[in-house]
N, C-alpha and C positions, 0 to 999 in steps of 0.2 A: 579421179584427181587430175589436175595439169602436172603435166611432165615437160620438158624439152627435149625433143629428138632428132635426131640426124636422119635428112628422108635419103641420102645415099652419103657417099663420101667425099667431103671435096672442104672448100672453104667455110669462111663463117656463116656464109649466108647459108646452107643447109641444116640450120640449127632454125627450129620451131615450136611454139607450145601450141601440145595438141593433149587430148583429152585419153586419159588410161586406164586401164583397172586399181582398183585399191588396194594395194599389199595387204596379204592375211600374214599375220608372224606364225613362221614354224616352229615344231619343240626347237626352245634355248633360243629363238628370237624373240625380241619386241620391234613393236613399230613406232617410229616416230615423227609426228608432226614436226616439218622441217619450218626451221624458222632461215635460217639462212646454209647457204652452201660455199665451199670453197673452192673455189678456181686449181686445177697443176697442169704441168706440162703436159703429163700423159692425157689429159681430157684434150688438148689442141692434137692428139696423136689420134686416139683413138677416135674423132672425129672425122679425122682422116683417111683413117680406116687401115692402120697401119698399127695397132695395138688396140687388138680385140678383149674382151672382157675375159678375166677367167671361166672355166666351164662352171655353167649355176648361178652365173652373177646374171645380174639385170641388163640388158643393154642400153639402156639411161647411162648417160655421161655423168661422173659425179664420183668422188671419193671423200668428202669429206662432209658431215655436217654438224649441225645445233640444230637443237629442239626439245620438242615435250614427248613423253612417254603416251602412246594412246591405244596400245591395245598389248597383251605381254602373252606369248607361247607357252605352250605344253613346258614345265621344269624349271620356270625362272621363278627364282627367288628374291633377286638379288632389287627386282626395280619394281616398281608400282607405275599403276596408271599415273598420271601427274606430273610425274619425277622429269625434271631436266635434265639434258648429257649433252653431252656431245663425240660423233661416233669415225670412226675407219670403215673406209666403206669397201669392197670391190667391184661397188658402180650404184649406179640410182641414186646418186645423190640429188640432181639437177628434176625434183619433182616436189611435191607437197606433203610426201609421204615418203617413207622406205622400211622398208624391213631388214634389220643388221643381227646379229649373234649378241646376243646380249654383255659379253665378253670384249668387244671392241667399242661396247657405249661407256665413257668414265664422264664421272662430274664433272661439271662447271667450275673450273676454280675459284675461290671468294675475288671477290672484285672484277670478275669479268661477266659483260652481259652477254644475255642468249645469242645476240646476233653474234658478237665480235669471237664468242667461243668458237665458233663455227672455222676459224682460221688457223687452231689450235692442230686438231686430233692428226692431218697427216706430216706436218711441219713435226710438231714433236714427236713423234713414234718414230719419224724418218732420219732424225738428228740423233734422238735418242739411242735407236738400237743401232745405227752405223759409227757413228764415234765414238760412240762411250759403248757399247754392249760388244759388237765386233771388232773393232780397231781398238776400245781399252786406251784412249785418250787420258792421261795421267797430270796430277798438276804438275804445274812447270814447264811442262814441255809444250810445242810449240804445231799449232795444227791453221793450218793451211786450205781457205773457204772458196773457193770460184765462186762467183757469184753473187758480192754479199750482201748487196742491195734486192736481192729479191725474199721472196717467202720464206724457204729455207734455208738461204743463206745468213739472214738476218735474224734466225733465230740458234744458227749456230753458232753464231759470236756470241749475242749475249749469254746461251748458257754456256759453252767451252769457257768463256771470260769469268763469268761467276763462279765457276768450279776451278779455278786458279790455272789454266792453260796462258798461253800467249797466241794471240791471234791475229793473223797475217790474211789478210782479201784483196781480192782482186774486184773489180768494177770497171764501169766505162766512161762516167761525166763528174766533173769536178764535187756536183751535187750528192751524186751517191756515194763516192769515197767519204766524203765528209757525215753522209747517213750516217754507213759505216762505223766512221771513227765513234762517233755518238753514242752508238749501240754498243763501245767496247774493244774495237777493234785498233790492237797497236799497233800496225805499218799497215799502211795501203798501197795500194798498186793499181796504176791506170793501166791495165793490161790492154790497152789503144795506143798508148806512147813509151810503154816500159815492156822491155825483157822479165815474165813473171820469176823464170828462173833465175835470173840473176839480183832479181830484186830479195827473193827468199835467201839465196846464199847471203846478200850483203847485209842484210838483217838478224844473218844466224852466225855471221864469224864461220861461213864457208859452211858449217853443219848440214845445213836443210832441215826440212821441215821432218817430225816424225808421224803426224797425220795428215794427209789430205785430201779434202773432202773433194770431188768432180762431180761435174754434170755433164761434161764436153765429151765426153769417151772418149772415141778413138781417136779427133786431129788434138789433142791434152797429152795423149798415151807416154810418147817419147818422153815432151818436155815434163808434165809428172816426175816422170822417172827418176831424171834427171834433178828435179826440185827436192826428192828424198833425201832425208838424214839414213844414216846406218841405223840398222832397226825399224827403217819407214812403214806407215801403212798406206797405200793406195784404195781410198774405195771410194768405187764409181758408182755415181748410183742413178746417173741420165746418157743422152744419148743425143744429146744436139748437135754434138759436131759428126755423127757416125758412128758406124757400131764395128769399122776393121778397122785394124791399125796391125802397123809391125811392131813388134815389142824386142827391144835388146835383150837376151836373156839373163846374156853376161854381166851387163851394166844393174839390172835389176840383184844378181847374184853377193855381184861388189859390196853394197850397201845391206844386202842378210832381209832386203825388202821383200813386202809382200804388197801382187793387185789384187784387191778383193773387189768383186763385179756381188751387186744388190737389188734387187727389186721387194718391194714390201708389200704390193697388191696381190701376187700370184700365192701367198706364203698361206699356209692351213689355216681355219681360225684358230687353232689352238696355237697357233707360234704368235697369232695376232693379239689374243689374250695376255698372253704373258706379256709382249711388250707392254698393250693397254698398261695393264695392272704397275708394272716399270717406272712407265713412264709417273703415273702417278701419285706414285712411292717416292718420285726422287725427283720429277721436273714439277708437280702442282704445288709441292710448297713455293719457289721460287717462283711463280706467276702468282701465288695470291700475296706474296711477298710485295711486288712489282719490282723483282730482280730481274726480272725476263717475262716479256710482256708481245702479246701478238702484233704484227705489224701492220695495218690494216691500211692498202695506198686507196683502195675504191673501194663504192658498192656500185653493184649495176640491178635492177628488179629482175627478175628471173625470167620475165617476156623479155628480155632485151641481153639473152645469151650469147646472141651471133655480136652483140658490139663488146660483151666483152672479151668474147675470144680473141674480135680484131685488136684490142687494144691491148693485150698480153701479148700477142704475137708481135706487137707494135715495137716492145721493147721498151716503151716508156715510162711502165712501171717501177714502182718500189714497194715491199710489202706485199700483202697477200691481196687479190683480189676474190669479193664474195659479192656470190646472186643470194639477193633476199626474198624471201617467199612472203 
């Protein structure tokens, strides 16, 4: 099968399609003919060569895809040859095939197609299990997006928003705040010309926020902190800006906050299952609703990986971007 692979570590241009073995599925996997795959930060990392795949995972860049069921392992029950999913990967996405845990492949929701499904599985399981399953995101209360013009961001407004939260983001051009607002989102913030922190207190009557989500880690860490209501939750779940920071302990203390630090690629499949399965219990009715719906800014064909890493790295992105196969 074609794959896309990194011949060493460095920029986009080290990304090429070259020819590989065909995934056999192990007991409790199936394989799936990828119809499309989806772009995250971690694939511009671990291209880099600076966040390496879990041990046992594939070294194909790729966490997310859609597709068709075409061959099913020792113990599954659950899927047939045929069957469309779409899956959580902990790598291989970025080929014409993979083999995943049967467990992290969930349905297609009604009303979305094979390709745009493909934009779904790590946006939602990453939204999913960090605000609402760990942080316990509550209606009413008031959670706090960096980011909210991109993949994940934009899919945490619209379901934090549909499940009666109030939701506050940050962005950087007048165009994406206005995404933003679109998708759900009740105060914006140009965090280019605005104080984030200050922006949150004037919109909470000095409270703060009581969840927020980060991608910025460590140069976030302080002002975070700082952006917390009493009872805050902090969780990080990127690393763009750095992975040290000093943290107040005191100031964290004050407010009875908590940081919570997340990653969802390194986790057992069986912590990965339960979310799968979570997620849609409780976010696929709402996409086949079209209460919350994937954000799709490109596709790029999947010989032409290295441009779309350049143009996620580019920052002029909104939505998710997907290689199609």
């Amino acid at each position: 099968m074609r794959a896309v692979i990194a011949t060493e570590p460095g920029g986009p241009e080290v990304l090429s399609v070259a020819e590989i073995p065909d995934p056999a599925p192990g007991p409790g996997e199936v394989v799936l003919d990828v119809a499309a795959s989806g772009l995250n930060r971690a694939d511009l990392l671990q291209r880099k060569g600076v966040y390496a795949p879990p041990p046992g995972a594939s070294d194909v860049i790729g966490m997310e895809v859609s597709g068709t069921v075409s061959a099913i392992g020792e113990g599954v029950t659950e899927w047939s040859v045929g069957d469309s999913g779409c899956a959580l990967l902990a790598g291989g996405g970025y080929a014409e095939q993979v083999a995943v845990p049967a467990g992290q492949v969930m349905p297609v929701p009604d009303g979305i197609d094979l390709v745009t499904a493909a934009a779904l599985p790590e946006v939602a399981c990453t939204v999913w299990s960090n605000v609402f399953m760990v942080a316990g995101l509550q209606p009413q209360e008031t959670l706090l997006v960096h980011g909210g013009a991109g993949g994940i961001g934009s899919f945490a407004i619209q379901l934090a928003h549909q499940l009666g939260a109030r939701v506050l983001t940050t962005a950087g051009t007048p165009e994406k705040l206005a995404a933003c607002a679109a998708l759900g989102a009740d105060v914006t913030i140009d965090y280019r010309q605005q104080d984030f922190v200050a922006a949150v207190k004037d919109a909470t009557d000095g409270r703060g926020a009581d969840v927020i989500l980060d991608n910025m880690g460590a140069t976030y860490l302080g002002r975070n902190v700082d952006a917390l209501g009493r009872q805050g939750r902090l969780v990080i779940i990127g690393m763009q800006g750095g992975t040290k920071a000093e943290l107040d302990i005191g100031r964290l203390m004050s407010r009875n906050g908590a940081v919570i630090g997340t990653l969802l690629r390194p986790r057992p499949a069986e912590e990965k299952a339960a979310i799968c399965a979570s997620v849609v219990e409780h976010v696929w009715p709402l996409v086949a609703e079209g209460l919350v719906r994937p954000i799709v800014g490109r596709s790029f064909p999947l010989g032409e990986a290295a441009a779309a890493h350049a143009f996620m790295e580019s920052g002029e992105h909104s939505g998710k971007i997907l290689l199609t196969v």
